[in-house]
TORKOL-4160 file (C-alpha; in steps of 0.2 Angstrom, whole numbers, padded with zeros to 4 digits, m for minus):
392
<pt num="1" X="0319" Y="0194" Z="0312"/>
<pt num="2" X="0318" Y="0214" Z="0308"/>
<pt num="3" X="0329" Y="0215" Z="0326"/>
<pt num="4" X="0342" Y="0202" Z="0322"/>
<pt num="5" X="0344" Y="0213" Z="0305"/>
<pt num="6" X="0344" Y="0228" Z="0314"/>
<pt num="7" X="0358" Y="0220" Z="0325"/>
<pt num="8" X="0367" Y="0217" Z="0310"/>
<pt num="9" X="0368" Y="0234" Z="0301"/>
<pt num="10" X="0382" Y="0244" Z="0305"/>
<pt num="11" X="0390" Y="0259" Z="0300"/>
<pt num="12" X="0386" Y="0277" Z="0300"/>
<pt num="13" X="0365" Y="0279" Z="0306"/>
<pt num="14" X="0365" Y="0295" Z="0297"/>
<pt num="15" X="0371" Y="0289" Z="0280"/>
<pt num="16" X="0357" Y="0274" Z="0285"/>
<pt num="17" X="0342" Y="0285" Z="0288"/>
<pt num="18" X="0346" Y="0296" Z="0274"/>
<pt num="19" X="0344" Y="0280" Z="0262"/>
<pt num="20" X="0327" Y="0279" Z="0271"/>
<pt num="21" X="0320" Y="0294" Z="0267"/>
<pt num="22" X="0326" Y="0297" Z="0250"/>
<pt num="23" X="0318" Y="0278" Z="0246"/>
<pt num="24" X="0301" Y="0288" Z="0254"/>
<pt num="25" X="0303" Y="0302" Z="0244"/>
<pt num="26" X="0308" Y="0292" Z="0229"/>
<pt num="27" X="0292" Y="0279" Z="0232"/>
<pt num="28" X="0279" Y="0293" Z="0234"/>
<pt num="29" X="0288" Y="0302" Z="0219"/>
<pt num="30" X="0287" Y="0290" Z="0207"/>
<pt num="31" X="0270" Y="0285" Z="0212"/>
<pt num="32" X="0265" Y="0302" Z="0206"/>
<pt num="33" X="0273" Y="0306" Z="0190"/>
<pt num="34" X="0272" Y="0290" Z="0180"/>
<pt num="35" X="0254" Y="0294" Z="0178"/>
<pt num="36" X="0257" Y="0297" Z="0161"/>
<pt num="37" X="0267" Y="0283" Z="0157"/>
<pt num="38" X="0255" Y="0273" Z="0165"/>
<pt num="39" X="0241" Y="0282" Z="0154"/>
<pt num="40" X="0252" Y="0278" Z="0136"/>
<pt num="41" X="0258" Y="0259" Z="0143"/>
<pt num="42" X="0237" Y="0254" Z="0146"/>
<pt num="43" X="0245" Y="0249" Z="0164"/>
<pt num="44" X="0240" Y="0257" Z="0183"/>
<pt num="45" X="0250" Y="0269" Z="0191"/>
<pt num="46" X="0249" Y="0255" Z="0204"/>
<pt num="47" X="0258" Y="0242" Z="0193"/>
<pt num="48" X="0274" Y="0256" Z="0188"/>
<pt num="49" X="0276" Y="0261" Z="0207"/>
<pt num="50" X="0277" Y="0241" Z="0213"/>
<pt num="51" X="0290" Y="0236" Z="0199"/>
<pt num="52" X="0300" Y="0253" Z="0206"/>
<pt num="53" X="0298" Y="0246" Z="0224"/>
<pt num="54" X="0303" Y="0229" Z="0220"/>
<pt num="55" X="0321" Y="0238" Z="0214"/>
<pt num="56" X="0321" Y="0250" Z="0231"/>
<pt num="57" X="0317" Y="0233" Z="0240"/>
<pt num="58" X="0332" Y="0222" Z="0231"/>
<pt num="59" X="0343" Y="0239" Z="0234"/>
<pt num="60" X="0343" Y="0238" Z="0253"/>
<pt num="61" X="0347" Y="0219" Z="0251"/>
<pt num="62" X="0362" Y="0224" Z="0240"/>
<pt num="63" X="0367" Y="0239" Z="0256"/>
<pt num="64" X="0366" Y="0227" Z="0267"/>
<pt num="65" X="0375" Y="0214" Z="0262"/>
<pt num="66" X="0388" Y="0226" Z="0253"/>
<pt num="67" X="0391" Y="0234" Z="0267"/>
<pt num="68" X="0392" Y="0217" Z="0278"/>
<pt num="69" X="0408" Y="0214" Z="0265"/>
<pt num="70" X="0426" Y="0220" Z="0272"/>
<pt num="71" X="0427" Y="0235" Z="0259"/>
<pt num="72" X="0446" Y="0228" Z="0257"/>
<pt num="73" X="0441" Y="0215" Z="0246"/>
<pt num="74" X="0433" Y="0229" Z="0232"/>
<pt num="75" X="0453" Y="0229" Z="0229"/>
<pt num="76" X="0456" Y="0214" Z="0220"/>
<pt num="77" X="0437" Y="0217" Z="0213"/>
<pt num="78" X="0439" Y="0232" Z="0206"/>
<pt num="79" X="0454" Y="0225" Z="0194"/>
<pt num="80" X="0438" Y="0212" Z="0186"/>
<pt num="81" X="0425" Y="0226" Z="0186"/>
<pt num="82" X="0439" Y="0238" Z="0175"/>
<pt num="83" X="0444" Y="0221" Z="0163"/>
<pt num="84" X="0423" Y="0217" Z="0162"/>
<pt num="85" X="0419" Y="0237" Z="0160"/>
<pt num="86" X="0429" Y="0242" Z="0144"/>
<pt num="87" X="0422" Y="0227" Z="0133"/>
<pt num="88" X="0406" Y="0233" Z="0138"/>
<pt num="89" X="0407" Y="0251" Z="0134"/>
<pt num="90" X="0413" Y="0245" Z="0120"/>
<pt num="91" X="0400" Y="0231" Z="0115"/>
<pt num="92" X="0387" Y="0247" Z="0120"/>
<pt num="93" X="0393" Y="0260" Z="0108"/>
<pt num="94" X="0393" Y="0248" Z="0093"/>
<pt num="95" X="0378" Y="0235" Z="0099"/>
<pt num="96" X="0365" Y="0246" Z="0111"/>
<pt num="97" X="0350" Y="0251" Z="0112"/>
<pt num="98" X="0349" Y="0269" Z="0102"/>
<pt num="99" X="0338" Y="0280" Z="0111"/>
<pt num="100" X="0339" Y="0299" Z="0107"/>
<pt num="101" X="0354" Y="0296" Z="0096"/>
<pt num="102" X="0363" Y="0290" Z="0109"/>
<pt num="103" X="0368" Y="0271" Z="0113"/>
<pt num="104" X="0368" Y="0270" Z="0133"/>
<pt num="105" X="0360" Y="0254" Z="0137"/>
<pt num="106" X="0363" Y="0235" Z="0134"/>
<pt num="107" X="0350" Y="0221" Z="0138"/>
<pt num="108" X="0351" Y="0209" Z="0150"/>
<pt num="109" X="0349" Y="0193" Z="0143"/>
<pt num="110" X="0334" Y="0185" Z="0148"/>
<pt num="111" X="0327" Y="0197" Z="0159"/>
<pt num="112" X="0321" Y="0210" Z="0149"/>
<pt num="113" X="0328" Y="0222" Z="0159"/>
<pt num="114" X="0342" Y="0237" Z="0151"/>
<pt num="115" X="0355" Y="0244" Z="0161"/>
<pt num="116" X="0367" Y="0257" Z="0159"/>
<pt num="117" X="0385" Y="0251" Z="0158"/>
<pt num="118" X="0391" Y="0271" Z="0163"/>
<pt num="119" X="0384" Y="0265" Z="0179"/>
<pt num="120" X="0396" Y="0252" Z="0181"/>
<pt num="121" X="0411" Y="0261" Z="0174"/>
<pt num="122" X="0408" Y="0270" Z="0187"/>
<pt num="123" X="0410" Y="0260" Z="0202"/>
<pt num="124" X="0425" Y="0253" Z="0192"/>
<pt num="125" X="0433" Y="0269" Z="0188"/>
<pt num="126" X="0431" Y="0275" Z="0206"/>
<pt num="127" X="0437" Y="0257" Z="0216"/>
<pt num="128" X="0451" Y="0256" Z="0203"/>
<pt num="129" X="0460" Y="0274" Z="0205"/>
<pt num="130" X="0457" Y="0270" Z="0227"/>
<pt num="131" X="0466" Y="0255" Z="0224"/>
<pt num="132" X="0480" Y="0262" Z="0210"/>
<pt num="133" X="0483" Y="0277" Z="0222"/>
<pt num="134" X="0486" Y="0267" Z="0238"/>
<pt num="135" X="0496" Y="0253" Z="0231"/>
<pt num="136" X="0508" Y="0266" Z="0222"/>
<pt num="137" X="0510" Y="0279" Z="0237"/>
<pt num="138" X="0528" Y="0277" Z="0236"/>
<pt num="139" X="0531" Y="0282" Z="0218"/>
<pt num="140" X="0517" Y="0291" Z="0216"/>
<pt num="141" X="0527" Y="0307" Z="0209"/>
<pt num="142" X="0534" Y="0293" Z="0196"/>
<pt num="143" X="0527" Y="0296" Z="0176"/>
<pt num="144" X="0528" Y="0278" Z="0170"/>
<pt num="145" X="0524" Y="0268" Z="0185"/>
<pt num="146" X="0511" Y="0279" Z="0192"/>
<pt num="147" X="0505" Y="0293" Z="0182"/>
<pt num="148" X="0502" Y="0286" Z="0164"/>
<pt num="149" X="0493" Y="0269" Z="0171"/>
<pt num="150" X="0481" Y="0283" Z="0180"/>
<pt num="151" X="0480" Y="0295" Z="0168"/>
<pt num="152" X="0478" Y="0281" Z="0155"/>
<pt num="153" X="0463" Y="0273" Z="0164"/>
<pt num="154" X="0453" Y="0289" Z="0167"/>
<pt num="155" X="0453" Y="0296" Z="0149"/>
<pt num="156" X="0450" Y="0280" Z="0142"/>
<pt num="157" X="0434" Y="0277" Z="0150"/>
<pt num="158" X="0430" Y="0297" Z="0148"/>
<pt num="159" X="0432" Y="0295" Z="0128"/>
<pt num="160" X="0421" Y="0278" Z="0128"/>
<pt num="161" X="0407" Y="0284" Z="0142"/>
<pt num="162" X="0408" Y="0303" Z="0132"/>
<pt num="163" X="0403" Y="0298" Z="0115"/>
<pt num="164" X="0387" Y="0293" Z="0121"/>
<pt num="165" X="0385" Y="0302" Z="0137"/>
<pt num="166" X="0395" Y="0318" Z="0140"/>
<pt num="167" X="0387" Y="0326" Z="0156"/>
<pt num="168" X="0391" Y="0307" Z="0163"/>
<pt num="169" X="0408" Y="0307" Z="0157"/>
<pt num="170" X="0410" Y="0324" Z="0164"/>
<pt num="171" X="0403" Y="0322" Z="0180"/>
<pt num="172" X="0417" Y="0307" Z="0183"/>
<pt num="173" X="0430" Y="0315" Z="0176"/>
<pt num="174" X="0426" Y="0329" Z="0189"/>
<pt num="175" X="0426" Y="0315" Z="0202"/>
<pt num="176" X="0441" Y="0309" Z="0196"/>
<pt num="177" X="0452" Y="0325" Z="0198"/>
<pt num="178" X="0445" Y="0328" Z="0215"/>
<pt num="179" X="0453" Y="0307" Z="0221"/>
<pt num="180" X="0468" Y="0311" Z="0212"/>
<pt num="181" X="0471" Y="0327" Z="0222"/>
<pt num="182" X="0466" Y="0318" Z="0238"/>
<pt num="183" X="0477" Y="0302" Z="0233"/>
<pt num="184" X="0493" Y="0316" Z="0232"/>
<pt num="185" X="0496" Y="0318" Z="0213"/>
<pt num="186" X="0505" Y="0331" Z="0210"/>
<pt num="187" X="0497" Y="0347" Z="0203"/>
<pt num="188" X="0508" Y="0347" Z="0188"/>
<pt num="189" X="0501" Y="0330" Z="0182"/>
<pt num="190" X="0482" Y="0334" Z="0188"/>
<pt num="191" X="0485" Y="0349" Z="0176"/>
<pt num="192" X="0490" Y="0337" Z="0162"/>
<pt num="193" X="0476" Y="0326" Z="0164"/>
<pt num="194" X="0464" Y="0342" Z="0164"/>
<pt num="195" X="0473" Y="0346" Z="0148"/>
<pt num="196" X="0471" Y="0329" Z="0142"/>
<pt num="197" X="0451" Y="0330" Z="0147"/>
<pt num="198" X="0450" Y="0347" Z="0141"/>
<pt num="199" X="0457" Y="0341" Z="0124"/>
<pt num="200" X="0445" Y="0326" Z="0122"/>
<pt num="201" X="0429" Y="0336" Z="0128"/>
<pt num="202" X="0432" Y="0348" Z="0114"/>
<pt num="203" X="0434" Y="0333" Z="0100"/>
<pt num="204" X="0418" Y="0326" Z="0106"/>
<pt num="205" X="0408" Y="0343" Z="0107"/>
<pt num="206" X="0415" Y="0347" Z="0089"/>
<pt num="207" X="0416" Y="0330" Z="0081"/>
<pt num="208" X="0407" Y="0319" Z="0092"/>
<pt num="209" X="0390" Y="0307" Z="0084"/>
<pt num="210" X="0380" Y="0318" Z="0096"/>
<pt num="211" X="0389" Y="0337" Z="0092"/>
<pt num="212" X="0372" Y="0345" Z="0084"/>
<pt num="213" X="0362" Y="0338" Z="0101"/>
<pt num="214" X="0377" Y="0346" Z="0112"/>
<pt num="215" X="0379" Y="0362" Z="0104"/>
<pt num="216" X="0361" Y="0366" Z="0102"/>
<pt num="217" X="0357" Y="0363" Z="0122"/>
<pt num="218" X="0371" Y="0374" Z="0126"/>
<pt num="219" X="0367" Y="0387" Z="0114"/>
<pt num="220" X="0350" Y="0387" Z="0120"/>
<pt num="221" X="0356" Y="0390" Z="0138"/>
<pt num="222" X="0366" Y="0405" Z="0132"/>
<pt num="223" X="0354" Y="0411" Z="0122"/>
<pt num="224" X="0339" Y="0419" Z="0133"/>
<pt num="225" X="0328" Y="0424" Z="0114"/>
<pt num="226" X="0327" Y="0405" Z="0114"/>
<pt num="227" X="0318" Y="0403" Z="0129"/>
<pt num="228" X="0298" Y="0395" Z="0125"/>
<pt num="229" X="0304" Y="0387" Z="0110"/>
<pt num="230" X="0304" Y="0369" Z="0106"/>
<pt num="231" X="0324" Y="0369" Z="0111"/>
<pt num="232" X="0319" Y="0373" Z="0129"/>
<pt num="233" X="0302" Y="0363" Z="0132"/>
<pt num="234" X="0309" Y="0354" Z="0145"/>
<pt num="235" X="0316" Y="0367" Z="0154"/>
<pt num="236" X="0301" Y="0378" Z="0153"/>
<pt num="237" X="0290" Y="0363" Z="0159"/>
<pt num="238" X="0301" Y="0363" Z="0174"/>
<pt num="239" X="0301" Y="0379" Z="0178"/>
<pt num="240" X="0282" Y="0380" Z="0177"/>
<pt num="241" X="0281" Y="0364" Z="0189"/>
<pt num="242" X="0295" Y="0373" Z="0202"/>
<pt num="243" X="0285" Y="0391" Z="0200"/>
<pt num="244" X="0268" Y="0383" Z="0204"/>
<pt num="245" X="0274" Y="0373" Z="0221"/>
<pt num="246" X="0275" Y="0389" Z="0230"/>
<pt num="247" X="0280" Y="0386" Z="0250"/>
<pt num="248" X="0271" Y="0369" Z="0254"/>
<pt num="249" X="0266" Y="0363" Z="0236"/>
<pt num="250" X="0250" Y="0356" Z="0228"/>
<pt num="251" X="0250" Y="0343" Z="0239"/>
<pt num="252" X="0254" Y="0323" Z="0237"/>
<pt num="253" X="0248" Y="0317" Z="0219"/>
<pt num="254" X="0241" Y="0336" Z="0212"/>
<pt num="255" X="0256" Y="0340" Z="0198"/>
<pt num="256" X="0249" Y="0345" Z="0184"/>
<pt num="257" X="0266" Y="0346" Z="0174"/>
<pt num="258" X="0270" Y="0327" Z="0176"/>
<pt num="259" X="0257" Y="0328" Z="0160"/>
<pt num="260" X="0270" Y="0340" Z="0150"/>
<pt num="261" X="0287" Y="0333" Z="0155"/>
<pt num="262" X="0296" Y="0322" Z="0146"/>
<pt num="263" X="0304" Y="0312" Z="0159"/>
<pt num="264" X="0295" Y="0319" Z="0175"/>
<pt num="265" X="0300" Y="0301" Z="0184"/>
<pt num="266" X="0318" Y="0304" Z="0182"/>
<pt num="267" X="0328" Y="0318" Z="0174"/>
<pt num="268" X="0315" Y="0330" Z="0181"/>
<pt num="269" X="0308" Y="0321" Z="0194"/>
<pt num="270" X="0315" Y="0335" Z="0208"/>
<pt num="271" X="0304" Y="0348" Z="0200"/>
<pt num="272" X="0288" Y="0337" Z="0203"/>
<pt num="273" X="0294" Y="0335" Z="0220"/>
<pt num="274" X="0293" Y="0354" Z="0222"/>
<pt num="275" X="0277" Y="0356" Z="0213"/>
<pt num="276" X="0268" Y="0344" Z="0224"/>
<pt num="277" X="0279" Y="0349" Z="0240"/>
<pt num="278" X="0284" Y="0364" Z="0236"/>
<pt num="279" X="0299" Y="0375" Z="0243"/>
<pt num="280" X="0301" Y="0365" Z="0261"/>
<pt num="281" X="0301" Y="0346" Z="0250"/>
<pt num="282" X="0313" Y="0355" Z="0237"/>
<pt num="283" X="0324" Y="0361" Z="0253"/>
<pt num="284" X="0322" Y="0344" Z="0260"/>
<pt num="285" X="0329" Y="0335" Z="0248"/>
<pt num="286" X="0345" Y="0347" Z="0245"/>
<pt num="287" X="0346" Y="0346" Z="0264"/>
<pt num="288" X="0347" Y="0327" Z="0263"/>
<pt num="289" X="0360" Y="0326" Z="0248"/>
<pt num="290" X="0372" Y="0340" Z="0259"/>
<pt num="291" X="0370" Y="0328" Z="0277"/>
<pt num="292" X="0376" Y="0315" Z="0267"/>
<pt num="293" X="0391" Y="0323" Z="0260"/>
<pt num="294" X="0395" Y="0331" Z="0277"/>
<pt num="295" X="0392" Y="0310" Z="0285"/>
<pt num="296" X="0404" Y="0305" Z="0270"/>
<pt num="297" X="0416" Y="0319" Z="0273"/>
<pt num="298" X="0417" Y="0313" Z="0294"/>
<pt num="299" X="0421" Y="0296" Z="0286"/>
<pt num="300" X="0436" Y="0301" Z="0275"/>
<pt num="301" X="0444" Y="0310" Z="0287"/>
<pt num="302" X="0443" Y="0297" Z="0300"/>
<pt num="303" X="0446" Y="0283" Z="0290"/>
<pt num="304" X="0463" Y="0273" Z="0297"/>
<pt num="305" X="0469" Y="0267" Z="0280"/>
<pt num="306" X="0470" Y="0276" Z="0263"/>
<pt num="307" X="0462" Y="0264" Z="0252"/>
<pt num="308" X="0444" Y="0268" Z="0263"/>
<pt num="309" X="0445" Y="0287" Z="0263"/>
<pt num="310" X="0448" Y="0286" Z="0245"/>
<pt num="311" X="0434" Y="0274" Z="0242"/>
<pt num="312" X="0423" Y="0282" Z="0253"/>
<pt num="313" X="0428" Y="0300" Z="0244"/>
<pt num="314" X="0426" Y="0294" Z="0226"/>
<pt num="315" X="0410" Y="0285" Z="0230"/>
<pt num="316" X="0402" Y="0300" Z="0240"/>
<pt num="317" X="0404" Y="0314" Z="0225"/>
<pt num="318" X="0398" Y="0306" Z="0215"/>
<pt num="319" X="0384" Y="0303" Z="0222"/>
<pt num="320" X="0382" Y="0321" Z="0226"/>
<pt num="321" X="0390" Y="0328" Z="0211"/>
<pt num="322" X="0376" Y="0319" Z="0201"/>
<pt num="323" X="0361" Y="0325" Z="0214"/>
<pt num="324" X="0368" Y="0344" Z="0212"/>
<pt num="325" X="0365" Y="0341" Z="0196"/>
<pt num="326" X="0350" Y="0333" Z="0192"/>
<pt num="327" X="0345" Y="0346" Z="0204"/>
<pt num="328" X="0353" Y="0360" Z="0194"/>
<pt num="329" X="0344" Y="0356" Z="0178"/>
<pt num="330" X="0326" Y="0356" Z="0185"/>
<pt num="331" X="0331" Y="0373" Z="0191"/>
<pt num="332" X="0338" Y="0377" Z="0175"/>
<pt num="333" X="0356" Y="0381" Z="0181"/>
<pt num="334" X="0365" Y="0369" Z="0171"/>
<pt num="335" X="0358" Y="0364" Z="0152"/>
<pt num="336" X="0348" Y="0348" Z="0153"/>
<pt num="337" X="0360" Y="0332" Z="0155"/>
<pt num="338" X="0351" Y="0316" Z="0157"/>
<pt num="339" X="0357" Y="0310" Z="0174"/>
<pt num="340" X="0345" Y="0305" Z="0187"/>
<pt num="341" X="0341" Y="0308" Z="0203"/>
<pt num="342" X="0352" Y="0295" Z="0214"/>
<pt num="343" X="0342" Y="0285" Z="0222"/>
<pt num="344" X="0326" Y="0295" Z="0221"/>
<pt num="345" X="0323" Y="0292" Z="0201"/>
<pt num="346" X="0313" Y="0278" Z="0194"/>
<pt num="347" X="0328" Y="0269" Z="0187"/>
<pt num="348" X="0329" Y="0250" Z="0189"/>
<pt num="349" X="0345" Y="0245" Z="0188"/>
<pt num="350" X="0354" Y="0261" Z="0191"/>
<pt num="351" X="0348" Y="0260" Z="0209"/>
<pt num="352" X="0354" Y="0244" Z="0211"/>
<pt num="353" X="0369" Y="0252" Z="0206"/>
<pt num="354" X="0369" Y="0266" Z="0216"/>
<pt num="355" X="0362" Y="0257" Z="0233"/>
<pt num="356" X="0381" Y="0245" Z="0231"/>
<pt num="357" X="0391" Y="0261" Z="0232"/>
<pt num="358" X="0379" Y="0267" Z="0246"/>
<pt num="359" X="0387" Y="0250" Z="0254"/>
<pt num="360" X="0404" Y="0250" Z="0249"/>
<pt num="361" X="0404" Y="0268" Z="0258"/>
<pt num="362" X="0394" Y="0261" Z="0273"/>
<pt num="363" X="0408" Y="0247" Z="0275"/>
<pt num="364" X="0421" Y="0260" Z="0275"/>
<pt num="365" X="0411" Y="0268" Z="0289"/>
<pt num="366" X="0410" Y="0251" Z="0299"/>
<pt num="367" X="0429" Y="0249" Z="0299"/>
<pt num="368" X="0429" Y="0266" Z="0306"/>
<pt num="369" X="0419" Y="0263" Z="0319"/>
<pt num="370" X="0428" Y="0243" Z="0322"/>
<pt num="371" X="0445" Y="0255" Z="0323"/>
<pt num="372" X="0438" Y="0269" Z="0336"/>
<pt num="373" X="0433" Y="0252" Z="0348"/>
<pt num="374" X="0449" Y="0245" Z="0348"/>
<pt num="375" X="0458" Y="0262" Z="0350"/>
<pt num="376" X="0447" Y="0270" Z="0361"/>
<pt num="377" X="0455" Y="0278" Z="0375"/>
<pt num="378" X="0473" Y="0276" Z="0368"/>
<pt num="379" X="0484" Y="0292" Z="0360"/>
<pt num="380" X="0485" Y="0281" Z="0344"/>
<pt num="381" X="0484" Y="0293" Z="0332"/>
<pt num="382" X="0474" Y="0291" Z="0314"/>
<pt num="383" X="0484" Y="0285" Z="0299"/>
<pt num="384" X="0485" Y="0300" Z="0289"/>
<pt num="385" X="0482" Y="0296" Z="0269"/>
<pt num="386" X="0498" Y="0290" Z="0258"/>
<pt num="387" X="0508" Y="0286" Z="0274"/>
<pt num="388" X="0504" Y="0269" Z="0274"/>
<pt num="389" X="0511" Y="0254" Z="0262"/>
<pt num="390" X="0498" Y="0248" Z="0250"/>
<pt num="391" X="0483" Y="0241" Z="0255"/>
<pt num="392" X="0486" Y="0238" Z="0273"/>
């Protein structure tokens, strides 16, 4: 059965074995630093790390058969995931769990599970602007037909995602300006949009629910006197955990600041990876994130229709973009920001989330691979990105 699977799985192999390792990493992690939690919950370690692998388990189900599915048909889907994705953000803001002063999460009725809705606005976001760019090549220079409809769709979902969640809104919006310079939009009307984001990043920072949490993380960032005081806990919990890994770490299971972090299993979960593997599993990881944006890279430039590359683009920043980050803070490089580690953080059913991307961009990568066969050996040369009609 395992070889009939096997036989089935297509796509890039390196894309494929990094989801592998990062699940090992993640598994071994996460078995580690929810000690605690375990400890506070009256529950086994044991009991934390099986309900994670149960959601690494059902997240290689939803790689395979996402990536079995012609990425085309995340087309038509993504115009249902942007017309389901507003209500929610909405419904979240007004209705949502309240954690930290911040409304993020929405349960799932009859489950008793929460999910994030930023991480389906941001699947939706990303499969939208693919399909909007490709369909509107032609007129892509165009203000009404084009430009507004875009620029309309991105700031929305900004403002909506940013009043609860900046770095999150932040890190798509980045994404976003990086599709839209690859989808051809014109420099003039990327710099309007970055005005636009500009403009509404300032409003929330200033006038925002969550202003005095914002502007005292950034002023504790800028301020070095602040460092060891109840502002910076985290990030001095971190830095003690990074310090203390040396070259080859504690070993497996010996962190001693999984006891002082908050969040060591998610938002901080790369400095106990450090502190129990020290500088090689800290470089290991890092390494793993950069292969996979160099596999993604090979993808986009070799897809054969736009609509892929774009897909596979969006998708594979923000993957990235969010790693780097989630990296960035345990090394205290950025302020602290609240974004986990893709696919290595104990994070339900933002893996799941993050394991469909990982298939829409190994479908993309399939139809590469399907269009090399049946071109192999003839001069047909690659479709370059806006010179074809719409989604053909």
């Amino acid at each position: 059965m395992i070889k009939a699977i096997l036989n089935q799985t297509k796509g890039d192999r390196w894309i494929w074995l990094i989801i592998i390792l990062l699940s090992l990493i993640s598994v071994l992690a996460v078995y580690s630093a929810t000690g605690t939690l375990a400890y506070k919950r009256g529950v086994g370690s044991e009991s934390l790390m099986f309900k994670h692998l149960i959601f690494i388990v059902f997240g290689f189900v939803l790689i395979y058969f996402a990536h079995l599915l012609n990425y085309r048909y995340y087309a038509g889907i993504s115009k249902v995931l942007m017309v389901i994705t507003i209500p929610l953000l909405l419904y979240t803001l007004l209705f949502g769990s309240n954690v930290n002063d911040a409304s993020r999460w929405i349960a799932i009725p009859g489950t008793g599970l929460t999910f994030q809705t930023s991480d389906l606005a941001k699947l939706a976001l990303i499969t939208f602007l693919a399909r909007t760019l490709t369909k509107k090549q032609e007129n892509i220079k165009d203000v009404k037909t084009s430009f507004i409809p875009i620029m309309g769709s991105v700031c929305l979902v900004f403002i909506l995602i940013g009043l609860a969640n900046l770095s999150t809104a932040l890190m798509l919006f980045g994404v976003s300006i990086l599709i839209l310079l690859i989808g051809r939009i014109s420099m003039k009307q990327i710099a309007i949009v970055c005005v636009g984001g500009a403009a509404l990043l300032t409003i929330l920072v200033l006038f925002g629910p969550r202003r005095e949490t914002y502007k005292s993380r950034i002023k504790a960032y800028f301020n070095p006197e602040m460092q060891h005081s109840d502002k910076t806990f985290q990030q001095d919990q971190s830095k003690i955990a990074i310090a203390s890994g040396g070259i080859m770490g504690k070993g497996p299971g010996n962190s001693t600041q999984r006891n002082f972090l908050p969040h060591p299993y998610s938002d901080f979960i790369f400095a106990i990876i450090v502190e129990e593997y020290g500088m090689v599993g800290g470089v290991t990881v890092v390494l793993l994130y950069m292969l996979l944006m160099y596999r993604i890279t090979k993808i986009v430039t070799q897809a054969p229709k736009a609509f892929g590359a774009l897909l596979a683009a969006g998708l594979g920043f923000s993957l990235t973009i969010q790693a780097l980050a989630n990296m960035a803070v345990a090394v205290n490089l950025f302020p602290v920001t609240g974004v986990p580690l893709p696919l290595v953080s104990m994070g339900g059913t933002s893996i799941l989330f993050t394991s469909v991307a990982f298939g829409i961009i190994l479908s993309v990568s399939k139809d590469v691979e399907e269009y090399k066969l049946e071109n192999k050996g003839s001069k047909a040369e690659k479709v370059i990105i806006g010179e074809i009609p719409a989604l053909a």
